[in-house]
C-alpha atoms as an extended CHARMM CRD file, in Angstrom:
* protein
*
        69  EXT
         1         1  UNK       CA            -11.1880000000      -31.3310000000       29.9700000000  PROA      1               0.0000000000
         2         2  UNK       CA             -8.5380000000      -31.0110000000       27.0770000000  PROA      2               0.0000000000
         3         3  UNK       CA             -5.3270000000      -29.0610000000       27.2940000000  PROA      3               0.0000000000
         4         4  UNK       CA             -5.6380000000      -25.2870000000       26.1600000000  PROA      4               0.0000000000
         5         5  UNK       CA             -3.8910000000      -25.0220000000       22.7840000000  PROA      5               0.0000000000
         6         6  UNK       CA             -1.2130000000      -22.4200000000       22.5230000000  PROA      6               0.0000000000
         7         7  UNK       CA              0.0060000000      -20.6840000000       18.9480000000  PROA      7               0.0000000000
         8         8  UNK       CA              3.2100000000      -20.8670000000       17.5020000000  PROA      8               0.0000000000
         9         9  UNK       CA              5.5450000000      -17.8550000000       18.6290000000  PROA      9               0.0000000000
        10        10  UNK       CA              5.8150000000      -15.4880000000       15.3130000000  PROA      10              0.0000000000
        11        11  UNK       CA              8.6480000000      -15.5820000000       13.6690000000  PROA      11              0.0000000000
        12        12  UNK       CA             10.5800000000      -11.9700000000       13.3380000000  PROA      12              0.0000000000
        13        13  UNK       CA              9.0600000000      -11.8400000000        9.3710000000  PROA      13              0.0000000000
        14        14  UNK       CA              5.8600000000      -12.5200000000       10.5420000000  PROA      14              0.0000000000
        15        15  UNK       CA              5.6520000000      -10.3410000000       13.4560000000  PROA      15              0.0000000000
        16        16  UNK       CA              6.9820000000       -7.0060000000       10.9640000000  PROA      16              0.0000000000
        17        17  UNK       CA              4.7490000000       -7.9170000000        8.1190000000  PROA      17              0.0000000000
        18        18  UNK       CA              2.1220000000       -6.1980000000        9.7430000000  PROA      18              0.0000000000
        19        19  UNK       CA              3.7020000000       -2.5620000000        9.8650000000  PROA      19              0.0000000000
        20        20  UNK       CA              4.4460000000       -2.7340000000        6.0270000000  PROA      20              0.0000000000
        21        21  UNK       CA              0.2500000000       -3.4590000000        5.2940000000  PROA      21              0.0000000000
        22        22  UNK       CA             -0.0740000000       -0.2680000000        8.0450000000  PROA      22              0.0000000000
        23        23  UNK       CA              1.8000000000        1.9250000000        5.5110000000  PROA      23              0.0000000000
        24        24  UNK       CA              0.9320000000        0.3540000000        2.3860000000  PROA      24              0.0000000000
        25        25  UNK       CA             -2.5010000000        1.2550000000        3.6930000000  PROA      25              0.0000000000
        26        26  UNK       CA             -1.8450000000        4.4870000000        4.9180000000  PROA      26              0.0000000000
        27        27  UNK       CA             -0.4430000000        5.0690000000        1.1840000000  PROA      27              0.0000000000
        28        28  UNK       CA             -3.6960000000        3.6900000000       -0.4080000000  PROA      28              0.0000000000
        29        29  UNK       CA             -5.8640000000        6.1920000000        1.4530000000  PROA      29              0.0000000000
        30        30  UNK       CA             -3.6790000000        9.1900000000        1.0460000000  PROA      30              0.0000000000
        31        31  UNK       CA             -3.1480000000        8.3930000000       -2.7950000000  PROA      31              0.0000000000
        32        32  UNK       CA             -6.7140000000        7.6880000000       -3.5160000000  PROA      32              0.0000000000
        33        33  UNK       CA             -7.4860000000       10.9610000000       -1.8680000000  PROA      33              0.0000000000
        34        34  UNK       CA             -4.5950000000       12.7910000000       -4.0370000000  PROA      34              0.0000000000
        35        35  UNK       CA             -5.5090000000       11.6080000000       -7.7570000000  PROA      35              0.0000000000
        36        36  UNK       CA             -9.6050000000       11.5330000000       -6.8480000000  PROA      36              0.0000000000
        37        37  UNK       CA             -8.6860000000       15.6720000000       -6.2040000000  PROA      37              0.0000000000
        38        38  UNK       CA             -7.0770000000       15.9670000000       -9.8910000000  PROA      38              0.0000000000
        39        39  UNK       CA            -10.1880000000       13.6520000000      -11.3170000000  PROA      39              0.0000000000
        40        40  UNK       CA            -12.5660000000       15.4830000000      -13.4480000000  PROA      40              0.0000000000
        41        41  UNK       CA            -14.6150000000       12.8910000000      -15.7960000000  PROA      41              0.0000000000
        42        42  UNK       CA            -15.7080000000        9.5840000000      -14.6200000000  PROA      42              0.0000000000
        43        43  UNK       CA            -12.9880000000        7.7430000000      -16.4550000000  PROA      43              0.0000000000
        44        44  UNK       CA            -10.3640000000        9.8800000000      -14.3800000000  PROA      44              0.0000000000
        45        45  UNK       CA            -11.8400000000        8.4510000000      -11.1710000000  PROA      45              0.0000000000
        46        46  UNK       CA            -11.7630000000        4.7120000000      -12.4050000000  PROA      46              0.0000000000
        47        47  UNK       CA             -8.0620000000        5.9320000000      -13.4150000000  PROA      47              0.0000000000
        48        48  UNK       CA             -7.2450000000        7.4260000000       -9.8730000000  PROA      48              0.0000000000
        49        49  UNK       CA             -8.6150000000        4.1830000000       -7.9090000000  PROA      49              0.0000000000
        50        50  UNK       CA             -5.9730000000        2.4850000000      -10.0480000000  PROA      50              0.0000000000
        51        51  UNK       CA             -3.2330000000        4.8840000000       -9.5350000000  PROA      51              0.0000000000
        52        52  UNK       CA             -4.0330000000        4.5800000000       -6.1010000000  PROA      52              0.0000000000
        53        53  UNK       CA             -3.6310000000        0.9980000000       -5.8540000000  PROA      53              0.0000000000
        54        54  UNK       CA             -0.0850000000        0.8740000000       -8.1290000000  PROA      54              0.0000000000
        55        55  UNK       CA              1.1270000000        3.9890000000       -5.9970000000  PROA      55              0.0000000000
        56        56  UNK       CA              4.2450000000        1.6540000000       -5.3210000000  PROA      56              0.0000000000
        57        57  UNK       CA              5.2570000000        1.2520000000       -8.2390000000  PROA      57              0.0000000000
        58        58  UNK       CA              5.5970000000        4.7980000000       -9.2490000000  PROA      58              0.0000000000
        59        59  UNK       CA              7.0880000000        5.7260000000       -6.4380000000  PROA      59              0.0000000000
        60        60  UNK       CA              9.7270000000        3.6850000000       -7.4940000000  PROA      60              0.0000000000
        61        61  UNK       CA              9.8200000000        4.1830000000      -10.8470000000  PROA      61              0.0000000000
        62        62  UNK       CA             10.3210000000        8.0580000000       -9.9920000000  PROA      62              0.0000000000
        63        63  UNK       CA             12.8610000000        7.0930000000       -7.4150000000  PROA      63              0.0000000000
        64        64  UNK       CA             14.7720000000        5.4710000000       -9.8590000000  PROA      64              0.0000000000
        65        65  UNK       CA             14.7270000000        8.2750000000      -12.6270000000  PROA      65              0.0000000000
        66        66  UNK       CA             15.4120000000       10.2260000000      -10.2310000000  PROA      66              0.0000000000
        67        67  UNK       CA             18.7860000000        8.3170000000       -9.4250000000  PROA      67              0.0000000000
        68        68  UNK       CA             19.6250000000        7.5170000000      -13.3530000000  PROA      68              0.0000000000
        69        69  UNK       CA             18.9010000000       10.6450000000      -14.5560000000  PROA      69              0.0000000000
């Protein structure tokens, strides 16, 4: 019989990575669901499922503005 194998312990950036894909997640759905509500033509759809996925970024664009100005 061979020895049982045991992992690595996580490291503390590895074990809090996983709350920040919870949110980002989180985010996705609740965006998606937000700009698919303001879609009217197909080509606004195709444009929410993209807004949805860059929410990020304008969040901190408008975070930014918001600071500047």
């Amino acid at each position: 019989m061979s020895a049982p194998t045991t992992q690595p312990a996580r490291g503390s950036s590895q074990a809090a990575a996983g709350g920040g894909n919870a949110v980002y997640g989180l985010g996705f759905i609740g965006a998606i669901v937000y700009y698919l509500q303001a879609a009217d033509v197909w080509w606004e759809y195709l444009l929410a499922i993209l807004q949805a996925i860059f929410w990020p970024a304008f969040l901190v664009y408008e975070a930014f503005s918001a600071l500047v100005g």
